[in-house]
C-alpha distance (Angstrom), angle and dihedral (degrees) to the residues before:
residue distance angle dihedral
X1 . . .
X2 3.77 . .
X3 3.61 90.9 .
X4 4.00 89.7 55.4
X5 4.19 87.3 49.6
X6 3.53 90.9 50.8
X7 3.82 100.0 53.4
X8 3.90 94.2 37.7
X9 3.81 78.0 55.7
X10 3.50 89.5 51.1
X11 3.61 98.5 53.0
X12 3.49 95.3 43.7
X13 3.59 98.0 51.2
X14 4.41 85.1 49.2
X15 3.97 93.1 53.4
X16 3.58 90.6 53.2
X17 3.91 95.0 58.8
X18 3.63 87.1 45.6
X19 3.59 87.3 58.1
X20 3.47 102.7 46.4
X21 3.87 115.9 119.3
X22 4.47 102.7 -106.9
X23 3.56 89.9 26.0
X24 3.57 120.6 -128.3
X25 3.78 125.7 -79.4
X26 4.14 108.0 -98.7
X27 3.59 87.6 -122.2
X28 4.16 94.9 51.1
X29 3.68 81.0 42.6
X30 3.97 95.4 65.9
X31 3.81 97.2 29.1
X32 4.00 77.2 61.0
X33 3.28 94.6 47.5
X34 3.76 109.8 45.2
X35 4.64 85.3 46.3
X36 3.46 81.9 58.1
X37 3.94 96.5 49.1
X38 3.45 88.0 46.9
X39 3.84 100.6 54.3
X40 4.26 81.7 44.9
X41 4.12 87.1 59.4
X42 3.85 90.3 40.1
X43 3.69 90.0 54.9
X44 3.81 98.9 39.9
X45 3.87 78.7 47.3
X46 3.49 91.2 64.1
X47 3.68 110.5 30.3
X48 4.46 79.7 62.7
X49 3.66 92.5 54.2
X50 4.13 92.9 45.2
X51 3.94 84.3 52.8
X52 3.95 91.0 41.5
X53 3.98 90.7 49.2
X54 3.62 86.7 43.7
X55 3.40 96.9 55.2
X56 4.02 94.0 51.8
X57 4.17 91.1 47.9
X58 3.47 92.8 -104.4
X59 3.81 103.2 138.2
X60 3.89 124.6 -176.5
X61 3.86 146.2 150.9
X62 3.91 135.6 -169.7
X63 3.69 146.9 -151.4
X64 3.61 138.2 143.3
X65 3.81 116.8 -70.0
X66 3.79 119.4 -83.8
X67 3.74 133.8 175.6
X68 2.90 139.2 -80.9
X69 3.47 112.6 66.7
X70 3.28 125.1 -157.1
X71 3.89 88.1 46.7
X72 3.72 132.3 -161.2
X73 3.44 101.2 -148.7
X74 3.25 99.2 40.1
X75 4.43 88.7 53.1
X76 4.02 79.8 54.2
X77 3.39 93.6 55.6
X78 3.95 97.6 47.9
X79 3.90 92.3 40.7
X80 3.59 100.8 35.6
X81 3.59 101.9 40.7
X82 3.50 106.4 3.9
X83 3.59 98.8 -114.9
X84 3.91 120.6 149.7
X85 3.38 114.7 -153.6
X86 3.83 116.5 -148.2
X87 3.96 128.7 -162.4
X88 4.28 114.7 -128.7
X89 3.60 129.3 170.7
X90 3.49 92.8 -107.9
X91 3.62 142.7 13.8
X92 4.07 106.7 170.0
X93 3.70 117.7 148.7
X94 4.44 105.1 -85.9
X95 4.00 91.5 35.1
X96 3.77 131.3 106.2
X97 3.56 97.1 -90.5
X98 3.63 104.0 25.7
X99 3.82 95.9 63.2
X100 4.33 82.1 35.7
X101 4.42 89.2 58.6
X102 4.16 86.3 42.7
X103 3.91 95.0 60.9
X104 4.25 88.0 38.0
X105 2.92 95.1 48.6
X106 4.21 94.1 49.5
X107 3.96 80.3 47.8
X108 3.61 98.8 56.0
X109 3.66 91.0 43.9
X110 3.51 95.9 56.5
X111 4.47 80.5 50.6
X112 3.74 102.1 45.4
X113 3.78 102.4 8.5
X114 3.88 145.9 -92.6
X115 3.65 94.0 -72.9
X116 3.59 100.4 42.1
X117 3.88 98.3 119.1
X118 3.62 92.2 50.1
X119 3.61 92.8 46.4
X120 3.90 87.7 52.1
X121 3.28 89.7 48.7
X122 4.39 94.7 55.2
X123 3.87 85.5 54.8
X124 3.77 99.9 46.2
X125 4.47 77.0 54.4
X126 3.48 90.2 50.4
X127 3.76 92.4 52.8
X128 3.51 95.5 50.2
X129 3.58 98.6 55.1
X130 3.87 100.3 52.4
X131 4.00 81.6 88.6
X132 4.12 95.3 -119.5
X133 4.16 107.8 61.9
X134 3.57 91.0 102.7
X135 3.57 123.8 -6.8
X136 3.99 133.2 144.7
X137 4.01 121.4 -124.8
X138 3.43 123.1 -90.7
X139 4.09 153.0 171.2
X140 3.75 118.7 -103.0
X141 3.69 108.0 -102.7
X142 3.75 91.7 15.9
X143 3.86 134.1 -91.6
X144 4.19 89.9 -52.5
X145 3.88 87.2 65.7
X146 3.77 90.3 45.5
X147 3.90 90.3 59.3
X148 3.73 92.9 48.6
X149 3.53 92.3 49.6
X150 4.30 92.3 48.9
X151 3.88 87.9 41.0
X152 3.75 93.2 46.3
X153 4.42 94.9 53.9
X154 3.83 93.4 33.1
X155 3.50 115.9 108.7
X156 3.02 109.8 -128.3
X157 3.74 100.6 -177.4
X158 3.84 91.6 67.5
X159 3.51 86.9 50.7
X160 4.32 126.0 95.4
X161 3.69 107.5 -123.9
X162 3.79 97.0 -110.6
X163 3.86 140.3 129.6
X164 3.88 136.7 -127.1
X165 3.61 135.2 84.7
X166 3.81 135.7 -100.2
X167 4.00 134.9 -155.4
X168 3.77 126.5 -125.5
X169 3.55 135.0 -165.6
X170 3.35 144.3 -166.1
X171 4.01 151.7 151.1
X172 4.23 111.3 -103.0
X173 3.92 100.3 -153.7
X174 3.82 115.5 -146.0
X175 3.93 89.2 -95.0
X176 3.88 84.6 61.3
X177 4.05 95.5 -109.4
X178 3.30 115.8 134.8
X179 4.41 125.2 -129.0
X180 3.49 134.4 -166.4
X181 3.76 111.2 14.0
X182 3.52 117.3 -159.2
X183 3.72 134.2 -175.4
X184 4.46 104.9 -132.8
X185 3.40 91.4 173.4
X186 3.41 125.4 16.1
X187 4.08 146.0 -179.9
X188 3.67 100.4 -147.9
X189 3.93 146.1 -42.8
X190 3.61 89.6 -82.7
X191 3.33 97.5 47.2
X192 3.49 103.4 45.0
X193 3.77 98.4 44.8
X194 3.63 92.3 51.9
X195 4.03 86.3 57.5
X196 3.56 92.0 47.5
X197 3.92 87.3 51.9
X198 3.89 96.8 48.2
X199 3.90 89.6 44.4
X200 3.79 91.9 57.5
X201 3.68 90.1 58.6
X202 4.13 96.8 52.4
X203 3.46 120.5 124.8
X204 3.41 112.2 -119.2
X205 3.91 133.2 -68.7
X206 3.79 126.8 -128.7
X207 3.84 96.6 -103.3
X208 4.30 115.0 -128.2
X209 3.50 120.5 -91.5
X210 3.71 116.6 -128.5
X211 3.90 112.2 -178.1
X212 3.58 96.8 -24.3
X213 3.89 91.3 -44.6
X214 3.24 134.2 98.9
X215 3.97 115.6 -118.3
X216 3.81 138.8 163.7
X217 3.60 124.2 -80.6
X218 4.10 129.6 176.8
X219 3.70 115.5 -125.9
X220 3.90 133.0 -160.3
X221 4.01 113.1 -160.2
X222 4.10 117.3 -171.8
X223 3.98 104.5 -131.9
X224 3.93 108.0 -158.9
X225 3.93 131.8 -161.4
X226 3.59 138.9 -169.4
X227 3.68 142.8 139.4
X228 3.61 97.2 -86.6
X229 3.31 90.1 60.0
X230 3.33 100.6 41.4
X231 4.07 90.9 58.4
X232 3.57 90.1 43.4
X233 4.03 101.2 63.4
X234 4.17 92.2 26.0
X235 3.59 76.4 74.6
């Protein structure tokens, strides 16, 4: 069928440069011809290997890369249908893969349905909105509650009476406890193993959601200081 669409294409697109008004140049005329013969054999090319792959279970689809990544619908289409979907540089109707996704996607309709993209496409919104498909970590009441909460256990007497900000990291389990704190950039010893003190006593996080499961994810948290703060919790 695609093979018949691509030659009536063919023709159609070679009657109207014999129709146009100066008539092309003989030479333009078979240049023409034979690029258009050539993206006929591509796409007959293709449309045989989508049946072929078809055929031996191996299902796939293409388009140009888009964000995001990890995607939804594209984790419904490999577990629900077991469709991989593979980034090209191109995809436009007439090219490799364009006239390649047009006969896969006419075989998997005639597997799971007509409406089988749009269906996967309801259940990859379904997943999204229960809140936890795919989610990064965080601290409860955000990272202005995590400040108050480091600023309210420092010690601040053991502390010099300086300004600046340091950078902590560390691994949020899928429990939400957090491992191996590390100082990347830091103000001073003081400073920085005070932080890594206070952070050891933080409740825990609300792990990452990867999928609709909860998985491990590193974190890095800025930790600032100045005097205002400093007279505010020494209170």
């Amino acid at each position: 069928m695609l093979r018949a669409v691509c030659i009536a294409l063919l023709q159609s697109l070679l009657f109207l440069l014999l129709l146009s008004c100066n008539g092309p140049s003989p030479v333009a005329t078979t240049l023409r011809q034979e690029s258009l013969v050539q993206t006929s054999d591509t796409c007959s090319q293709a449309a045989a290997r989508a049946r072929q792959d078809f055929q031996q279970g191996m299902y796939a689809l293409h388009s140009i890369e888009f964000l995001p990544q990890p995607n939804t619908y594209l984790h419904v289409l490999s577990q629900s249908y077991q469709i991989q979907w593979r980034f090209v540089d191109t995809d436009t109707a007439g090219s490799y893969y364009g006239c390649y996704d047009a006969m896969m996607v006419q075989q998997l309709q005639s597997k799971y349905g007509a409406k089988f993209l749009q269906e996967a496409a309801q259940q990859a919104d379904s997943l999204e909105q229960t809140g936890h498909w795919y989610r990064q970590a965080s601290f409860p009441g955000g990272l202005d509650r995590l400040h108050q909460l480091v600023w309210q256990q420092v010690r601040w007497t053991r502390l010099p009476a300086r300004e600046g900000r340091l950078f902590a990291s560390f691994r949020i389990d899928t429990t939400g406890r957090i491992h191996d704190i590390q100082i990347r950039s830091g103000m001073d010893t003081a400073h920085d193993q005070e932080v890594v003190r206070v952070l050891q006593k933080m409740p825990r996080w609300i792990p990452a959601y990867g999928a609709g499961k909860p998985e491990v994810q590193d974190y890095t948290v800025p930790i600032p200081f100045s005097q205002a703060i400093r007279r505010q919790y020494m209170q």
